[in-house]
N, C-alpha and C positions, 0 to 999 in steps of 0.2 A: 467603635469606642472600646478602649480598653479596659479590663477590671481584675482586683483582688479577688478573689474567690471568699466567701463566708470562713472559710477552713482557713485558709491563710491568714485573713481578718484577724480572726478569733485568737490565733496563736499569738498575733503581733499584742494587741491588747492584752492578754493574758502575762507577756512576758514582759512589756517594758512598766506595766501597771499593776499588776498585781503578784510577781514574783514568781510567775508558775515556768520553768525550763521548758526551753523551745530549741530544739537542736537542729538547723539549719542543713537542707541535705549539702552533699559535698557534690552532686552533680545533678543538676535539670533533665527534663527530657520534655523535648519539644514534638507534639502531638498535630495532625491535623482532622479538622471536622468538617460532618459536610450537612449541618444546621448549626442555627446558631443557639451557642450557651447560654448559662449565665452566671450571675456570684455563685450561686446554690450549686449548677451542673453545668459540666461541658456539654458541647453541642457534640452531636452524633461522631463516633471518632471512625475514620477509616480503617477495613478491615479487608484480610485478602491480597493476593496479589504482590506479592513481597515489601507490602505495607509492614515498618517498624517505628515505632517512636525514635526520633535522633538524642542520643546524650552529649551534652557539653556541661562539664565541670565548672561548679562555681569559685570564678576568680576574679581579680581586679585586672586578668588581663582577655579574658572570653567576655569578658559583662564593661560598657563603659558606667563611666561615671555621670554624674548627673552634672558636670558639668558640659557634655555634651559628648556625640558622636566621638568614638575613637578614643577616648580617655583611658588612664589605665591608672590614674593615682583614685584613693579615698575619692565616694564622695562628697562635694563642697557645694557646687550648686544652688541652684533655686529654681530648675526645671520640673524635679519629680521626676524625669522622665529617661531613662535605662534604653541601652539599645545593644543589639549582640555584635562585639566584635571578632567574631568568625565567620566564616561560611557555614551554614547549618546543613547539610545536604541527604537526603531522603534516598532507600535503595530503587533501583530503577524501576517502575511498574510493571509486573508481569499480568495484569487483569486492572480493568476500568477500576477508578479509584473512587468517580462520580466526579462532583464540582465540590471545590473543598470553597468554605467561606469565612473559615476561623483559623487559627493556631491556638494552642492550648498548653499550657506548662505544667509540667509534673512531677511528682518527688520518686517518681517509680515507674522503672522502662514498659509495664502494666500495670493495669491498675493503678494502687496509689490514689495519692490527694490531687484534685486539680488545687494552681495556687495560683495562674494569671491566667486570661483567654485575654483576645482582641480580635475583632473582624478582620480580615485580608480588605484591604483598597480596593480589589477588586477581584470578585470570583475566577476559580482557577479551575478550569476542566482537566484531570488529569489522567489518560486515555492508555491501556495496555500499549510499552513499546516506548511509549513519549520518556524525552531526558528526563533522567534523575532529576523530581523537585529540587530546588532548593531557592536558601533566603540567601541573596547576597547580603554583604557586612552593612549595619547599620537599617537592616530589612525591618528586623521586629522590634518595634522598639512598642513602651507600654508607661503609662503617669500614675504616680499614685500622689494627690494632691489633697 
C-alpha cells in the first residue's frame, strides 16, 4: 500500500488551506528500503555497496498524469494515482543490498524529507554483482485518494 508521509501531508494542507508557502522540490529521489515505513518514517533505507538514491526531476514528462500510465499533459483524472514515466535505474551493486521491500521518495539525494513510500509487489534480493536494480516505466506508481 502506498502513502503520503505526515511531512508531505502537512505541507499540502498548510498550503492549499491555510496560505502557508510550500515550495515543491524541482527533482525527487527515489530511495530503496529493506523494512517496511510508514506516514511518520521510511523503512530502513539501503547502505553500502554502491547504493545511491536515483534522481528524476519533477515534470509532466518524467511523472504521468492521473489520467493514466504514460500521460504527459496536466492532470484531469479521477484515479489519484501517478506512475514514473522513465526508467528509474540504481548503480550496480558492489556488496549484498539485503531484500529490499519498499521504495521511498525524497526531497534530498540524503537525508531530506520522506514524501511517498509504497511496498515493492514483491520482495527483491538484491546480491553483490547482480544487474543494476531498476523500475521499468510505469513500475512505481502510488494513490493519494
Amino acid at each position: 500500500m502506498a502513502s503520503a508521509s505526515n511531512f508531505l501531508i502537512n505541507k499540502m494542507l498548510d498550503f492549499v488551506l491555510r496560505q502557508q508557502a510550500y515550495v515543491p522540490p524541482t527533482e525527487v529521489f527515489i530511495g530503496l528500503a529493506t523494512t517496511t515505513g510508514s506516514q511518520a518514517a521510511p523503512g530502513t533505507e539501503v547502505t553500502g555497496g554502491s547504493y545511491a538514491r536515483v534522481g528524476v526531476p519533477t515534470s509532466l514528462i518524467n511523472w504521468s498524469g492521473t489520467q493514466g500510465a504514460g500521460t504527459t499533459a496536466v492532470s484531469s483524472g479521477t484515479s489519484g494515482t501517478i506512475s514514473n514515466n522513465v526508467l528509474i535505474t540504481f548503480p550496480t551493486p558492489t556488496a549484498n543490498w539485503g531484500t529490499v521491500v519498499e521504495f521511498d521518495v525524497y526531497d534530498a539525494v540524503t537525508g531530506g524529507n520522506l514524501l511517498f513510500r509504497a511496498s515493492l509487489t514483491a520482495p527483491q534480493t538484491i546480491n553483490n554483482g547482480a544487474p543494476a536494480p531498476s523500475f521499468a516505466i510505469s513500475a512505481l506508481t502510488w494513490t493519494i485518494d
